[in-house]
Each structure stands twice: as C-alpha cells, then as structure tokens.
N, C-alpha and C positions, 0 to 999 in steps of 0.2 A: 868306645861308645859314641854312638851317633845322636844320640838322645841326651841332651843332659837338663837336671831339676833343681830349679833353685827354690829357697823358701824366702820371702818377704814380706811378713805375716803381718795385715791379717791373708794374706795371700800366697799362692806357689806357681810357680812358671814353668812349664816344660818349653824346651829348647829344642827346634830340628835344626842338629849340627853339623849340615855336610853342606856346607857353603861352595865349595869349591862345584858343587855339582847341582848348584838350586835348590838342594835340600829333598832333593829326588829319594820317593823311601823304598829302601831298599828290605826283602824277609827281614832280614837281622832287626831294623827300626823298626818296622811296625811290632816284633816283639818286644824293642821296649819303649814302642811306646804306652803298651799294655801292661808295663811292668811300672811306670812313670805311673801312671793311673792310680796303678794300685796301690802304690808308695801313697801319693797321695789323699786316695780314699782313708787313710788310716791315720792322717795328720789331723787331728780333732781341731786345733787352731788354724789350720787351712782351712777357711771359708768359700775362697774362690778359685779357680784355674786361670791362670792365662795361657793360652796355645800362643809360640809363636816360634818364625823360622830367622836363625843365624845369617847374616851378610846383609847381601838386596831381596831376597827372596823368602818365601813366606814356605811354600813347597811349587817345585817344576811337575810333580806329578808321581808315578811309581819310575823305577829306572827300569827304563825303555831298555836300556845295554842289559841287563841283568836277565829280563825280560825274554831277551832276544836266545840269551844264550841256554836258556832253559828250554826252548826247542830241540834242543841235540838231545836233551838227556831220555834215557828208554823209555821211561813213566814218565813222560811231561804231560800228558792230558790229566792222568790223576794228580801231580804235583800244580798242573793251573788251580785245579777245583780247589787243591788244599789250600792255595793261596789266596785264591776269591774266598774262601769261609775265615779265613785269618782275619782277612780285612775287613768284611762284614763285621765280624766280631769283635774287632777294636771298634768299630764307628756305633754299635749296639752298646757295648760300656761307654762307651761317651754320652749316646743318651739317656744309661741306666747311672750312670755317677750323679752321688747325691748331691751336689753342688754344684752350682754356676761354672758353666764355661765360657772364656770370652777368649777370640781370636784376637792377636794385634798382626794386620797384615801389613807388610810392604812388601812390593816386587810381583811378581806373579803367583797365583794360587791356581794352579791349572789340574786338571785330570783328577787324580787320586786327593792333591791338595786341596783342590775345590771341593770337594767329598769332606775333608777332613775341617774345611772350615761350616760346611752345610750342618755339621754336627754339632757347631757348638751353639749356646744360647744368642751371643750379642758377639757384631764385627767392628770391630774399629779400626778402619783400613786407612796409612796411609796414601796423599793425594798421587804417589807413584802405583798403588797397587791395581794389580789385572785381577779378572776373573775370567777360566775361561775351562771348555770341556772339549779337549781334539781329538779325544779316543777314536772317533768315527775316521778321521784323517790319517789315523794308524792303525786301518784296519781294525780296529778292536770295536769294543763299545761301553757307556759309561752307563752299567747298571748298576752301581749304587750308589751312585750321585741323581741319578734317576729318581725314584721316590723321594731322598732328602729334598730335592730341588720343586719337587711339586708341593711339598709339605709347605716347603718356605715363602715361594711365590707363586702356587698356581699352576695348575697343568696347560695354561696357554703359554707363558714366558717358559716352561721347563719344556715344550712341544720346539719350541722357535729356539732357544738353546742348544738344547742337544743335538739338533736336524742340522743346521748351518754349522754349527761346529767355533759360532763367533766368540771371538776373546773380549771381553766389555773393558771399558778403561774407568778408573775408579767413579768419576761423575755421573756413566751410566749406572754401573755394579748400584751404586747411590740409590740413585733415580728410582730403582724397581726391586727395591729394598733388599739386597742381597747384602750391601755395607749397610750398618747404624750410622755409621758416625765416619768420616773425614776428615781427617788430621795431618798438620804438616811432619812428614818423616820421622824426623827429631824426638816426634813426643809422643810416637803409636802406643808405645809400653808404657808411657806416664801415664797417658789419659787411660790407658786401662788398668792400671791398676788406683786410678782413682775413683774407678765404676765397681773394683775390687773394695773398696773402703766405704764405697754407697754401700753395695750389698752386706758387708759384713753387719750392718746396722739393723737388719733382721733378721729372725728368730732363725734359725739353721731348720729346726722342723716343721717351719713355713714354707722355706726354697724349696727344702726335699719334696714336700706332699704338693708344691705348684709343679716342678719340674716331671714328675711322676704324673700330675693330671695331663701333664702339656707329651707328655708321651707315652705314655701309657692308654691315656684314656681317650682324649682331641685325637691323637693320632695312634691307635691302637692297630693299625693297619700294618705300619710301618716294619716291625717285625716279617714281616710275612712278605711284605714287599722288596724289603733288601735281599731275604731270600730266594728271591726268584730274579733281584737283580744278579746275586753273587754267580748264582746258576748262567744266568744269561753271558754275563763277564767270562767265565770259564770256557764256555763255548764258544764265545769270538774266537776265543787264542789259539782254537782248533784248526781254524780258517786259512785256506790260499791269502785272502783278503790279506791275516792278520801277519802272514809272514813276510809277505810282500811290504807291509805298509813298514813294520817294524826292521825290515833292513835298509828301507831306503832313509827310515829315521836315523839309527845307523852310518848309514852312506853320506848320511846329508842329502839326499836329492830327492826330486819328486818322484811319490809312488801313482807307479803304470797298475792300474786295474783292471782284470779281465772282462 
C-alpha cells in the first residue's frame, strides 16, 4: 500500500507513501486514495481530513516513468482517457466529501499533486514547500488543475501559471493565496490538526451544507469543467509533443520540440 490512514480523532490523516519517489501517484494510489476517502467518509467521529505526503515531499506529481511506459501498451489512448476520468473523479469526491479537507504541505506539490492540494479546503504549507504545474514542459497539459486553480485564485494568476509553467516558492504560493498558512517544517501536521480541533467545534451539518454551497452552488461549473479538463489531459498524451517530452523526463535531458 502506497496510501496509508491514520485516525486522531477528532481528526483522520491520509498518508501518500512513496517517499523514495516524491510521492508520485501512481493507478494503484490514486485508487486508494479513493478508497482512503471512503474509509473515511464513514468514520462519524472523523470530523476532518488532513491530506499529506510521506518524507520531503507533499506529491512530485503523477509518475512520469509509469506514464511513459503506458505508451507501448496496444490501447493506450483508451487507457489515458481511463486514467484522466480516475483522476477527475478522485479530485470530484474530494470536493463532494462531507468534511473539511486540509492539506499539510512540505516539499513540492507539483503536476497532479498541485491538483490534489487545489482540492482541498485550507493549505498549510510548510516554509520549504513548492508549488508548481510543468505538465506543459512535458509535453502534456494540466487540465484539471486548470479550473481548480481558476476557482482558487482567478483566471489571471491560473492564465500566468499554467502558460510559464513557473514553480512558486512557498512565500509566493502565500502571497496569491494558493498557501493559508506558513509554518516551520516541524509543525505542518500540528498546526493542521489544530485547525482540525477548530473545525470539530462546529455542527458537522453546518460544514456539510457550507462545503456543498462552496461547490456545488459558488462553483457549480466546476463538474463540467474538470470534464473537459480530464478530456483535454487524455489528449495531450496522444501527442509527438507528449512522447518526446516524457522520454527526455525520463532521460533526464531537455526535451527537442518540433
């Protein structure tokens, strides 16, 4: 298991545990981290979530290597699509779960992880942590971090994001509110599961029915959007662009663009 749940009630933590690799999610994880979820969702004394990643790293992104080698297989265009709607649809229960989620980041949250922190409510990143979206750099592109990232801050910072491909260092990430809060390494998971023990102090049918207006209703677009990001994602990986870019990641070396 690449995933692992703890309970510290009034709170529950899911863990991405593949340190050795940044915490890169691989099929297997994101099924459970959809499985994490719904362990969760059914925990009546779990009031809150914390998302967070194992080692230095929060998440490097989806694995590029895994990625890569899903091009040989005969149906790889139908297995991209299958994988772009996986993902969609863990990052859609995250904003359909009735409870608070709160990311604790250090390290990098880049690509896919950046998507996975866009999803939850409140970030509390520590003073090492990155943000940052290179899918364009690897050929690919980052459509469903796409609408989370306009939702959050705005379709001006999510236009200048996505386009430059810039990785933010947490002071920035800060500044143009993509982090809450800034905290020294040491205490990323304290201080969030102290914002766990704020929230537990109201009504549970109060979070559900704010959390549901805040995406359901504020943002009722957003369904509809990740869909056509998932779509767009699938379609990169069709690409000369995308093979090129994803062997020289790979290779280690820069990718030659036609």
């Amino acid at each position: 298991m690449s995933v692992r749940v703890k309970k510290h009630l009034p709170g529950g933590t899911i863990i991405l545990d593949r340190p050795g690799k940044k915490n890169a999610l691989t099929r297997r994880m994101i099924d459970e981290l959809q499985q994490a979820f719904s362990d969760l969702h059914q925990e009546k004394k779990v009031r809150a979530v914390i998302l967070a990643g194992a080692g230095d790293a929060f998440s490097a992104g989806l694995d590029l290597a895994e990625m890569k080698e899903a091009m040989a297989e005969p149906d790889a265009q139908s297995r991209w699509y299958d994988d772009a709607l996986a993902y969609r649809d863990l990052l859609e229960t995250m904003l359909r779960f009735p409870k608070p989620i709160l990311a604790a980041v250090s390290g990098p949250a880049l690509g896919a992880g950046a998507s996975l922190l866009l999803a939850c409510d409140v970030v509390i990143a520590a003073h090492d942590a990155r943000f940052g979206l290179p899918e364009p750099r690897r050929g690919i592109v980052a459509g469903l971090a796409a609408p989370l990232l306009a939702f959050r801050i705005g379709g001006g910072w999510a236009a200048h994001l996505l386009l430059t491909s810039r990785t933010l260092d947490a002071a920035e990430a800060h500044r143009i509110g993509l982090f809450h809060e800034l905290v020294a390494p040491a205490i990323v998971w304290a201080r969030a599961q102290q914002l766990v023990e704020e929230i537990a102090q109201s009504a549970p049918e109060s979070l559900q029915l704010t959390r549901r207006l805040l995406y359901e209703t504020i943002a009722e677009h957003l369904g509809t959007s990740l869909s056509a990001g998932a779509a767009a994602s699938a379609t990169a990986r069709t690409t000369e662009a995308a093979a090129e870019g994803l062997a020289a990641f790979v290779e280690k070396r820069p990718a030659t663009w036609p």
